[in-house]
ZADO-1210 file (C-alpha; in nm, 4 decimals, padded with zeros to 6 digits):
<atoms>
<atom x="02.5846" y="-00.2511" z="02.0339" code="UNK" pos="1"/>
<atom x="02.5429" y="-00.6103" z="01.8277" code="UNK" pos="2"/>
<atom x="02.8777" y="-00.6669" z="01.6900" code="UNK" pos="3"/>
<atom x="02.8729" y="-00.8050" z="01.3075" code="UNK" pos="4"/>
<atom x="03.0219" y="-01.1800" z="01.4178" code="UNK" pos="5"/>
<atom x="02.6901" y="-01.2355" z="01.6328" code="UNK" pos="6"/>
<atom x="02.4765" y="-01.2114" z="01.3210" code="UNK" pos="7"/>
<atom x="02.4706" y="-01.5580" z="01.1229" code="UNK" pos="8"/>
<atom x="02.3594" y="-01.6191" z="00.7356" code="UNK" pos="9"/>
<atom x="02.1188" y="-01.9202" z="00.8539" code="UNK" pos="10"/>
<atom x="02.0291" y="-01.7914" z="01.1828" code="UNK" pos="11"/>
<atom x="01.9694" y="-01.4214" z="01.1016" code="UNK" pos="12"/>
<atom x="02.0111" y="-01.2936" z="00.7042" code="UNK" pos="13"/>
<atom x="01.8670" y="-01.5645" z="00.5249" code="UNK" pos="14"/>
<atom x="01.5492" y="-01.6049" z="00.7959" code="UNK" pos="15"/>
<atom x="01.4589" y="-01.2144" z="00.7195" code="UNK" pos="16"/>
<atom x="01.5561" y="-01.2535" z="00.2997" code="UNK" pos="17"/>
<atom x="01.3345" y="-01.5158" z="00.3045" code="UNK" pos="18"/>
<atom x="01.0327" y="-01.3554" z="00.4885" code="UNK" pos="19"/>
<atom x="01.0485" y="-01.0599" z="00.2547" code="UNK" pos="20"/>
<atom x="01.0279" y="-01.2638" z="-00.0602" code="UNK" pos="21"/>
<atom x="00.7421" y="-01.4640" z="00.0723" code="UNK" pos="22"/>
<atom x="00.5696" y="-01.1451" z="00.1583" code="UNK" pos="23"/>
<atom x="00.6480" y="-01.0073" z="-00.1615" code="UNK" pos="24"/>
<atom x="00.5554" y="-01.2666" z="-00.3765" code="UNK" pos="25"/>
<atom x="00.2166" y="-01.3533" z="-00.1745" code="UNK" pos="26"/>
<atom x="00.0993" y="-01.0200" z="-00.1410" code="UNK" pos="27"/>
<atom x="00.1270" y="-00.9892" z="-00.4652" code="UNK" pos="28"/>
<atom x="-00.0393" y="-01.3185" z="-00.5577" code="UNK" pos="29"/>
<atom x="-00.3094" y="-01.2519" z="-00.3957" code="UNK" pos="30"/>
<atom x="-00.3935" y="-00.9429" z="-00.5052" code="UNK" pos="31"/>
<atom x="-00.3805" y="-01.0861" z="-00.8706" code="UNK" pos="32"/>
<atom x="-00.6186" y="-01.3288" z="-00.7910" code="UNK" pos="33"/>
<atom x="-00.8664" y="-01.1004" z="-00.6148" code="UNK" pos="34"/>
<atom x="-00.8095" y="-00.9106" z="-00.9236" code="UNK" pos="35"/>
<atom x="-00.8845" y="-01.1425" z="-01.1692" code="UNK" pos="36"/>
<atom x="-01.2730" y="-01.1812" z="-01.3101" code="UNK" pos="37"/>
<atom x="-01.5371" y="-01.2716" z="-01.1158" code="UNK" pos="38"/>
<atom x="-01.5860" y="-01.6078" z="-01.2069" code="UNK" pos="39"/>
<atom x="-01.2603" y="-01.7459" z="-01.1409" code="UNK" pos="40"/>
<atom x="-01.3139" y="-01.6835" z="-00.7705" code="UNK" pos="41"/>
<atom x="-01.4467" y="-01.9817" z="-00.6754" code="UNK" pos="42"/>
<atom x="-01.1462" y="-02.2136" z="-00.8269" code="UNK" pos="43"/>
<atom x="-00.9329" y="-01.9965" z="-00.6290" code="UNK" pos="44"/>
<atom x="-01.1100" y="-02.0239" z="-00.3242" code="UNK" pos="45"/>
<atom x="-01.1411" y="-02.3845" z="-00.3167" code="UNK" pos="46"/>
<atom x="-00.7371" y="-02.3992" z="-00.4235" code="UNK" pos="47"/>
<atom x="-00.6583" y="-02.1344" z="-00.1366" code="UNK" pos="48"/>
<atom x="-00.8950" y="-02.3857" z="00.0976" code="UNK" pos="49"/>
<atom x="-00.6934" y="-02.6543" z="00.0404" code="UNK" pos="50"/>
<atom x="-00.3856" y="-02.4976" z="00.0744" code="UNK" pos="51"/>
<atom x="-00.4898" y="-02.3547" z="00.4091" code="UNK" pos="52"/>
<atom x="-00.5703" y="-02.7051" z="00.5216" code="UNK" pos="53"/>
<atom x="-00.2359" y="-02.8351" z="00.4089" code="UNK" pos="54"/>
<atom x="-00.0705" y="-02.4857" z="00.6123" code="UNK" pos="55"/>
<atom x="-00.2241" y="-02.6397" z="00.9260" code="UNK" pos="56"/>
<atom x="-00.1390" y="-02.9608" z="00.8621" code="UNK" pos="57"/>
<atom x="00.2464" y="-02.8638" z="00.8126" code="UNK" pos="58"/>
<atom x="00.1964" y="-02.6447" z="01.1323" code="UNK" pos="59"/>
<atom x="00.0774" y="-02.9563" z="01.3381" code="UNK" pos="60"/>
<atom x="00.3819" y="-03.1861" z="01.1952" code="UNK" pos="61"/>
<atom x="00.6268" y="-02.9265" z="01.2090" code="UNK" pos="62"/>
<atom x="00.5227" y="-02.7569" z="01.6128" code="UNK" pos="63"/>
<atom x="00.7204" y="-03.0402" z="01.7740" code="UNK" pos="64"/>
<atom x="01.0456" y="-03.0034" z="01.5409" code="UNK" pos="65"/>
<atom x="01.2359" y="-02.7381" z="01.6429" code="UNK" pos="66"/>
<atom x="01.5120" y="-02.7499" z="01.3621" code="UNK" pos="67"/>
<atom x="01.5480" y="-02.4990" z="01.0579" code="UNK" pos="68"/>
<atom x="01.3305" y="-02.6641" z="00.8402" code="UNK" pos="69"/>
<atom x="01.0974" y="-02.6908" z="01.0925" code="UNK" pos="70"/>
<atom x="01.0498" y="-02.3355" z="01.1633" code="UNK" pos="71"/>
<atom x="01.0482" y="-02.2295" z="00.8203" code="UNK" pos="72"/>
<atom x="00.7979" y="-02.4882" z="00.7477" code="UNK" pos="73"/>
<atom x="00.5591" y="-02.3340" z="01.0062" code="UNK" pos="74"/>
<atom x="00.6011" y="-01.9783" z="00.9091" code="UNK" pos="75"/>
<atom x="00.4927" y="-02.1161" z="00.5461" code="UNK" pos="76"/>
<atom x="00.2024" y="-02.3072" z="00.7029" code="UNK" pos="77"/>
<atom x="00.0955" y="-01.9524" z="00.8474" code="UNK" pos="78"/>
<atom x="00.1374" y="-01.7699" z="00.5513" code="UNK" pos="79"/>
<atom x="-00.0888" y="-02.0284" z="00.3197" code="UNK" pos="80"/>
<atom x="-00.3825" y="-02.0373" z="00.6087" code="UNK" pos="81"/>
<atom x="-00.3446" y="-01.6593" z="00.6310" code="UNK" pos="82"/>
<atom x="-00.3682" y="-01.6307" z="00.2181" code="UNK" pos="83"/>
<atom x="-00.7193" y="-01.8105" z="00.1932" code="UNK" pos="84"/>
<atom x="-00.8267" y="-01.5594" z="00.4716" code="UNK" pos="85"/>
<atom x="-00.7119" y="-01.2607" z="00.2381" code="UNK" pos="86"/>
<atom x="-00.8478" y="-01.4243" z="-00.0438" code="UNK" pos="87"/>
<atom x="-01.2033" y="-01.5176" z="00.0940" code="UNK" pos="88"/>
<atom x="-01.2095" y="-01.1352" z="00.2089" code="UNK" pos="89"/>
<atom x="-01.0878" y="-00.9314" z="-00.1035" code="UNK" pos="90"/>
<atom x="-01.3204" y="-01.1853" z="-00.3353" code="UNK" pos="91"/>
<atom x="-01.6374" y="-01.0562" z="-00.0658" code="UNK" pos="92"/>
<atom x="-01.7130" y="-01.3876" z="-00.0107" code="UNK" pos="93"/>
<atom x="-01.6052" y="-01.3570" z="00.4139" code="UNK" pos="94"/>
<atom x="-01.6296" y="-00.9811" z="00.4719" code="UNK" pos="95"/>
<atom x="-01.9612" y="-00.8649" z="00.6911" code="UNK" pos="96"/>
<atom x="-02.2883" y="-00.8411" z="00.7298" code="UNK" pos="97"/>
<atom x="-02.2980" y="-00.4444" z="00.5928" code="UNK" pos="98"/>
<atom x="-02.2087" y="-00.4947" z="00.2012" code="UNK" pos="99"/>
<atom x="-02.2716" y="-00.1220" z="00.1104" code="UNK" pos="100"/>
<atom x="-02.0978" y="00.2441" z="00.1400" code="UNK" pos="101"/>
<atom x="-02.1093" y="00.3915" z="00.4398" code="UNK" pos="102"/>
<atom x="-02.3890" y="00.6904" z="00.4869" code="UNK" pos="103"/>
<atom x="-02.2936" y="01.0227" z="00.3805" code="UNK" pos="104"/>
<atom x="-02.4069" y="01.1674" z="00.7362" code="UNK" pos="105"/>
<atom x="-02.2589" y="00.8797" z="00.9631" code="UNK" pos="106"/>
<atom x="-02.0689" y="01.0223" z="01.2416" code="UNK" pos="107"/>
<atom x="-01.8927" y="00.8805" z="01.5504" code="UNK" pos="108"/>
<atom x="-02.0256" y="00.5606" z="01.7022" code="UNK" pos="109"/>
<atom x="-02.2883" y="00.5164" z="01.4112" code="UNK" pos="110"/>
<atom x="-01.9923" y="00.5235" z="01.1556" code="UNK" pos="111"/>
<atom x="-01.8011" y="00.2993" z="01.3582" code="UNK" pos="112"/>
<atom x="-02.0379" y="00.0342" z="01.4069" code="UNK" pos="113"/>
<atom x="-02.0947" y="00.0196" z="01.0190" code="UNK" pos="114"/>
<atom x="-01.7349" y="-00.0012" z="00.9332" code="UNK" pos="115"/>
<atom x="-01.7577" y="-00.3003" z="01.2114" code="UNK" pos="116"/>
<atom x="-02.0075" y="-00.4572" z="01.0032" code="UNK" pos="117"/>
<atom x="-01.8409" y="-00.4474" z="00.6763" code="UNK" pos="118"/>
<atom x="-01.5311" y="-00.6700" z="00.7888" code="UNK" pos="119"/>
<atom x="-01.7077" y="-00.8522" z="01.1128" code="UNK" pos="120"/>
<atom x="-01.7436" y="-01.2034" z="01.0046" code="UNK" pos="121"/>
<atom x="-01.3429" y="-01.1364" z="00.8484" code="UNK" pos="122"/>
<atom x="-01.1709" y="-01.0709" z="01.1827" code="UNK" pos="123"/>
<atom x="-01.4436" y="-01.3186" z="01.3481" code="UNK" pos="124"/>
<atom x="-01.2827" y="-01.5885" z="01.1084" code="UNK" pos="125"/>
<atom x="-00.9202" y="-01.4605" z="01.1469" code="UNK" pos="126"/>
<atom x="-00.9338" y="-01.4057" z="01.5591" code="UNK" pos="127"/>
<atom x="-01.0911" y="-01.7882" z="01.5538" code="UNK" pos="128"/>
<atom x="-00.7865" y="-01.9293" z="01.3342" code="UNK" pos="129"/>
<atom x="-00.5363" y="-01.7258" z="01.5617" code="UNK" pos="130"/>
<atom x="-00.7045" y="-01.9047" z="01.8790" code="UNK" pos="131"/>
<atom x="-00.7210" y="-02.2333" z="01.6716" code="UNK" pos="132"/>
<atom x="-00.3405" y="-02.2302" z="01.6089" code="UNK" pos="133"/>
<atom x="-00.1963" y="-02.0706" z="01.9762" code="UNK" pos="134"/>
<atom x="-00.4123" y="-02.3493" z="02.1405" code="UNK" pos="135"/>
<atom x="-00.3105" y="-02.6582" z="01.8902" code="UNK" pos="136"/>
<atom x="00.0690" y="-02.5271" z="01.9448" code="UNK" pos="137"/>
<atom x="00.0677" y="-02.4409" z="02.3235" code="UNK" pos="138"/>
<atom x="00.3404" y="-02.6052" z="02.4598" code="UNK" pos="139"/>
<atom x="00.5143" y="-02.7020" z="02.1416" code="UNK" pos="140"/>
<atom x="00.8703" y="-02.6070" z="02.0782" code="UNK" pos="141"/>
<atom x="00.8320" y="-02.4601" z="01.7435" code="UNK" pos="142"/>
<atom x="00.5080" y="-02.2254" z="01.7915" code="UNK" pos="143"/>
<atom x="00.6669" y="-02.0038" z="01.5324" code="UNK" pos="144"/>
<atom x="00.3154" y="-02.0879" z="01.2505" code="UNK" pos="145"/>
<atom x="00.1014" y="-01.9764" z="01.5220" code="UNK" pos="146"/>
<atom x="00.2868" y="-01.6748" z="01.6765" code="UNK" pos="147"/>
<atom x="00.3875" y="-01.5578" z="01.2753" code="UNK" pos="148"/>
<atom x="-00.0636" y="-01.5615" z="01.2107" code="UNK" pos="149"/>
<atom x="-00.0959" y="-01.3635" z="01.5305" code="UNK" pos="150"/>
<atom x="00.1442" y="-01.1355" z="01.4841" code="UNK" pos="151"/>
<atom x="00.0001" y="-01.0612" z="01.1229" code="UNK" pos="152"/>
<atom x="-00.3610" y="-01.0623" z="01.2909" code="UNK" pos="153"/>
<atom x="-00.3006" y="-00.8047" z="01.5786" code="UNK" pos="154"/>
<atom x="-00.0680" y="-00.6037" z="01.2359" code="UNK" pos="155"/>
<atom x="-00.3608" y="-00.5706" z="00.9540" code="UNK" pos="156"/>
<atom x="-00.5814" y="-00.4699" z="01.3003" code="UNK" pos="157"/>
<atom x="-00.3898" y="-00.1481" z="01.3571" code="UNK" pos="158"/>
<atom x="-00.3426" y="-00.0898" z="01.0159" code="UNK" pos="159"/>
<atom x="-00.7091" y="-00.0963" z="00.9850" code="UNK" pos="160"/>
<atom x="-00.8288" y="00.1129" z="01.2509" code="UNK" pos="161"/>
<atom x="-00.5410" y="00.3465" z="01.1640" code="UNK" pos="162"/>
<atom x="-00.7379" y="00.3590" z="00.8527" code="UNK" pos="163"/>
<atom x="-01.0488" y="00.4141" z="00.9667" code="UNK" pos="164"/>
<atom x="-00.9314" y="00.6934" z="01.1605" code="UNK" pos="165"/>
<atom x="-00.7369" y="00.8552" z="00.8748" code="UNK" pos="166"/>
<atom x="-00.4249" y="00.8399" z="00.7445" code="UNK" pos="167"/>
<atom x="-00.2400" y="01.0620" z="00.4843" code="UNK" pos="168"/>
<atom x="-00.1595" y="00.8269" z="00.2060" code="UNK" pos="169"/>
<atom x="-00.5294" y="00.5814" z="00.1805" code="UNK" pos="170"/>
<atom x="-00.3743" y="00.4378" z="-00.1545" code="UNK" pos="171"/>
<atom x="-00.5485" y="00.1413" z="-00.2359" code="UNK" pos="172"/>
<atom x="-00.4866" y="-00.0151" z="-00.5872" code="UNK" pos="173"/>
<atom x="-00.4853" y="-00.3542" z="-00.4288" code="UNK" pos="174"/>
<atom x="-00.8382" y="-00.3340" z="-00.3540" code="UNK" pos="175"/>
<atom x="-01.0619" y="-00.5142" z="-00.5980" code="UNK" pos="176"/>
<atom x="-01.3389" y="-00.2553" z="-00.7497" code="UNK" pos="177"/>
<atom x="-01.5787" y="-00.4906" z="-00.6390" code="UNK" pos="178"/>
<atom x="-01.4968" y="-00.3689" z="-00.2615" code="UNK" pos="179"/>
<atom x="-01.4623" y="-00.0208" z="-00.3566" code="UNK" pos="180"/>
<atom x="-01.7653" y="00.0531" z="-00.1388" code="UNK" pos="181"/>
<atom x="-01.5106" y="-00.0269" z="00.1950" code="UNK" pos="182"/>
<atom x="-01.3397" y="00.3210" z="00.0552" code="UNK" pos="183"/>
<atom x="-01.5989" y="00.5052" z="00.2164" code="UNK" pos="184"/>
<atom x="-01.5110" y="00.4205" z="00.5377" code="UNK" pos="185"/>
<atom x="-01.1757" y="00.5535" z="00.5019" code="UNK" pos="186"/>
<atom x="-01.0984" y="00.8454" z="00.7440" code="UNK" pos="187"/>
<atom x="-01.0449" y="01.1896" z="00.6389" code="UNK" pos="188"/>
<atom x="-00.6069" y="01.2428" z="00.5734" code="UNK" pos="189"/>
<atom x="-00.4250" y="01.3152" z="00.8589" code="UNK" pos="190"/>
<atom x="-00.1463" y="01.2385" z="01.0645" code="UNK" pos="191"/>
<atom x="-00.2797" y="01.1639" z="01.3941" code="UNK" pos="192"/>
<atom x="-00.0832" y="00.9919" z="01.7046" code="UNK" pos="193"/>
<atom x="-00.2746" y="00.6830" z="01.6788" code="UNK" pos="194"/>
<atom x="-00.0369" y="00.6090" z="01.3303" code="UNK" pos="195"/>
<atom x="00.2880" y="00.7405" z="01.4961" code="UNK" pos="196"/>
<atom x="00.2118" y="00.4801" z="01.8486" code="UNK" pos="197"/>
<atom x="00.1413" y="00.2287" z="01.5519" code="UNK" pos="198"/>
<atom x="00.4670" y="00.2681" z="01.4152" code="UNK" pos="199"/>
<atom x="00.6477" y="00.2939" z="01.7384" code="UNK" pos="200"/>
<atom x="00.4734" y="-00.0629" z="01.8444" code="UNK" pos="201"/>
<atom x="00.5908" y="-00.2407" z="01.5784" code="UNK" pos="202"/>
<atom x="00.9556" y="-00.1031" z="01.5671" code="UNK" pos="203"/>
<atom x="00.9525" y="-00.1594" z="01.9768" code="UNK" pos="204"/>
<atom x="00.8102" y="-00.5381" z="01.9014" code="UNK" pos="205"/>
<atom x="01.0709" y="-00.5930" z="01.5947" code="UNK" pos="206"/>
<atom x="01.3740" y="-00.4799" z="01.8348" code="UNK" pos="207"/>
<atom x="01.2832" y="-00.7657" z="02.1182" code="UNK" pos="208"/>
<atom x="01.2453" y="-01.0100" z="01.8690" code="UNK" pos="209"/>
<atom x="01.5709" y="-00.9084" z="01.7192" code="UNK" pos="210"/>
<atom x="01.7440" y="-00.8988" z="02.0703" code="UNK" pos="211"/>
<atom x="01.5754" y="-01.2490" z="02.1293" code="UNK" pos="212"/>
<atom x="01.7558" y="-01.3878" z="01.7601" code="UNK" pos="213"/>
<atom x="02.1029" y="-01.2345" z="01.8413" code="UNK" pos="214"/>
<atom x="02.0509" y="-01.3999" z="02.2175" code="UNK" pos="215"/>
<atom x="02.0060" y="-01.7885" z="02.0736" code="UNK" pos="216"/>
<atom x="02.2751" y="-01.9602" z="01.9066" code="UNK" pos="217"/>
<atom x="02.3949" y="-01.8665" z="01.6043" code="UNK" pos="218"/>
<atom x="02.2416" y="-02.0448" z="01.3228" code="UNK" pos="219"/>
<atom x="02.0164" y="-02.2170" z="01.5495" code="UNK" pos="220"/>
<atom x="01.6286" y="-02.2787" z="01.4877" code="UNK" pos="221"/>
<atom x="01.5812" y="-02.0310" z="01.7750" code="UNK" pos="222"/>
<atom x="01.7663" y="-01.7715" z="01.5984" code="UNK" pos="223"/>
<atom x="01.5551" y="-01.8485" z="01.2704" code="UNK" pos="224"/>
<atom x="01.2271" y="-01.8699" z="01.4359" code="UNK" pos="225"/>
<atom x="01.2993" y="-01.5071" z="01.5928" code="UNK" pos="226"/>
<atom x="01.4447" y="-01.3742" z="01.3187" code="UNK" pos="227"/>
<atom x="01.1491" y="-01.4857" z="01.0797" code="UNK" pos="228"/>
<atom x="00.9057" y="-01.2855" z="01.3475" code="UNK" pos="229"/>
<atom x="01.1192" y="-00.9756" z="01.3696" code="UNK" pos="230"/>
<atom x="01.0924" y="-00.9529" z="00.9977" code="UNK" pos="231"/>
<atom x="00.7612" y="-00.9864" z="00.9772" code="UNK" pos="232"/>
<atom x="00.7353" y="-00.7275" z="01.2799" code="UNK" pos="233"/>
<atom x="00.9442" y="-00.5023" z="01.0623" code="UNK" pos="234"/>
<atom x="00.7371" y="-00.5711" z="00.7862" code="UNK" pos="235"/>
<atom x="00.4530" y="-00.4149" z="00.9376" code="UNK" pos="236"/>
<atom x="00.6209" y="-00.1589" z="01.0748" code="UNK" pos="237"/>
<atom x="00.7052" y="-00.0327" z="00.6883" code="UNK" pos="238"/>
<atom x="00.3520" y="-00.1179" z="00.5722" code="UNK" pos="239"/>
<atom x="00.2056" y="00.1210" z="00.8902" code="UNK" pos="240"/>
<atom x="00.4756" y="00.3691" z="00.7480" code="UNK" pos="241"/>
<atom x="00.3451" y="00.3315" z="00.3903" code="UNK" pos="242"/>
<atom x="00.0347" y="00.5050" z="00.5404" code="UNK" pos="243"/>
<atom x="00.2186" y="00.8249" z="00.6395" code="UNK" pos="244"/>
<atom x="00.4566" y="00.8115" z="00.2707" code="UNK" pos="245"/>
<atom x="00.2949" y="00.9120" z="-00.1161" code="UNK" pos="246"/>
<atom x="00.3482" y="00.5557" z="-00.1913" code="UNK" pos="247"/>
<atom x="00.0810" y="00.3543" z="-00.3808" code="UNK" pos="248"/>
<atom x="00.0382" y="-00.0093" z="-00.3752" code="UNK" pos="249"/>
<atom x="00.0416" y="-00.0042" z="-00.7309" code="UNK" pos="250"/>
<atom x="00.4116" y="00.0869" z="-00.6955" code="UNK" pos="251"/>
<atom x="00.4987" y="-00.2504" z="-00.5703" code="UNK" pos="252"/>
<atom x="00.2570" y="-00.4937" z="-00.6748" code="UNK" pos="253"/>
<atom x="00.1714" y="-00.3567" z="-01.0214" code="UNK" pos="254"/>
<atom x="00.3080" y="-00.6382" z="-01.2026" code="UNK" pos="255"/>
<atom x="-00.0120" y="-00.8414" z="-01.0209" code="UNK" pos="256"/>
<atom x="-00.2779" y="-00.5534" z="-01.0860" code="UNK" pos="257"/>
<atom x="-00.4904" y="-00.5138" z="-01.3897" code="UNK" pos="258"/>
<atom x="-00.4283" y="-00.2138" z="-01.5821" code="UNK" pos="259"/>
<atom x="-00.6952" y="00.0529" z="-01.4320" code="UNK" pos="260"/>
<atom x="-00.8002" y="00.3974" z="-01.5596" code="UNK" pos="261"/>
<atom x="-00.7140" y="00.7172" z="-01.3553" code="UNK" pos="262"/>
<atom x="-01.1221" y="00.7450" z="-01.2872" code="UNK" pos="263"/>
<atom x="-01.1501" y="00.3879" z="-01.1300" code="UNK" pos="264"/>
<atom x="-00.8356" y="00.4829" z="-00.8774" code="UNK" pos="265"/>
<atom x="-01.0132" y="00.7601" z="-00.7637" code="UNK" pos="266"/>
<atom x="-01.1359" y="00.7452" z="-00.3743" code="UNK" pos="267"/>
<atom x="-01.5109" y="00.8405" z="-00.3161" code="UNK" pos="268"/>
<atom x="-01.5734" y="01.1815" z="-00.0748" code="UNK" pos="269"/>
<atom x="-01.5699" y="01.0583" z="00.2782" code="UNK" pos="270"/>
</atoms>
């Protein structure tokens, strides 16, 4: 049992505040800009590009500083490469080779190779930038950029094949209408094992992490770089569980969504 004088404000509570708000507010970001009309998606692609740039950049200063600031400045880096990837996907401009709704009679392998083609070139770019970063940061003391983009990689990958399976709640407000067509590769609602193990992972993965931030020093930048991870494992966790709960995304990020009829919510018959 963790008693409440091993848990520090710097080391622990503000490390996991602060990884919430940033998830928050970026989620929500970039949904408003994927959101937005059409022809404002290439400014915001080429100011999410050089963002991303300048999140690697801070990653390679900040990998051999293993203070606070660097570790938060990592975990930012992360985030901003991560955001371009988000936005290059929910604007279509990086999704797949397959740019249409899935057949009405695809079954089995055939449906899963098509739902394979509609994101390919996506986790192709993301798996490339998670490789990218582990490799540029191997050995570092502050790998917390690179760990914080895998983590999130290896999260939105269950969450999508959970999807693809089925899950009961498939709300999807955040999804721009021009990708409406990935909606027919949602699975059928259900609650199968595959989202309970899901869940389990990430809460297993969140608990290490936390026992590895109450292990280091208290306020130390091992603390915060652990802490920052077990949020963000935790995080997941609650968005996995979001697939189980009648929760839409609307319900959180609506202040970043365009005002949408009942009809253009509506899910196409899978």
């Amino acid at each position: 049992m963790v008693s409440l004088g091993a848990i520090s404000f710097t080391g622990h509570v503000l490390p996991v505040l602060a990884t919430v708000l940033v998830w928050f507010l970026a989620t929500g970001l970039v949904a408003w800009l994927d959101n937005r009309a059409r022809h404002t998606f290439a400014r915001s692609l080429l100011l999410a590009g050089v963002a991303a740039i300048g999140g690697i950049a801070i990653i390679a200063a900040t990998m051999h500083s293993a203070t606070l600031w660097g570790v938060y400045a990592s975990l930012a880096g992360a985030i901003l490469v991560w955001a371009w990837h988000e936005i290059s996907f929910l604007t279509g401009v990086i999704t797949g080779p397959r740019r249409e709704a899935c057949p009405p009679g695809a079954r089995g392998w055939q449906r899963f190779t098509h739902a394979v083609a509609v994101v390919a070139w996506h986790e192709v770019a993301l798996a490339l930038s998670a490789a990218g970063l582990i490799w540029m940061s191997q050995g570092a003391p502050n790998q917390v950029g690179a760990m914080a983009f895998a983590l999130l990689l290896a999260m939105r990958l269950s969450t999508k094949i959970a999807i693809f399976l089925g899950v009961p709640n498939m709300s999807a407000d955040i999804l721009p209408q021009h990708l409406a067509y990935l909606k027919s590769y949602f699975g059928k609602p259900r609650l199968g094992p595959e989202l309970y193990a899901a869940i389990a992972a990430c809460l297993a993965l969140a608990a290490w992490l936390a026992t590895i931030a109450l292990a280091a020093p208290a306020g130390s930048a091992d603390a915060a770089g652990a802490s920052l991870l077990f949020a963000l494992a935790a995080l997941g966790a609650l968005e996995h569980l979001f697939l189980a709960l009648p929760l839409r995304d609307g319900a959180l990020w609506g202040w970043a969504l365009p005002v949408r009829t009942p009809a253009t919510r509506r899910h196409p018959a899978n």
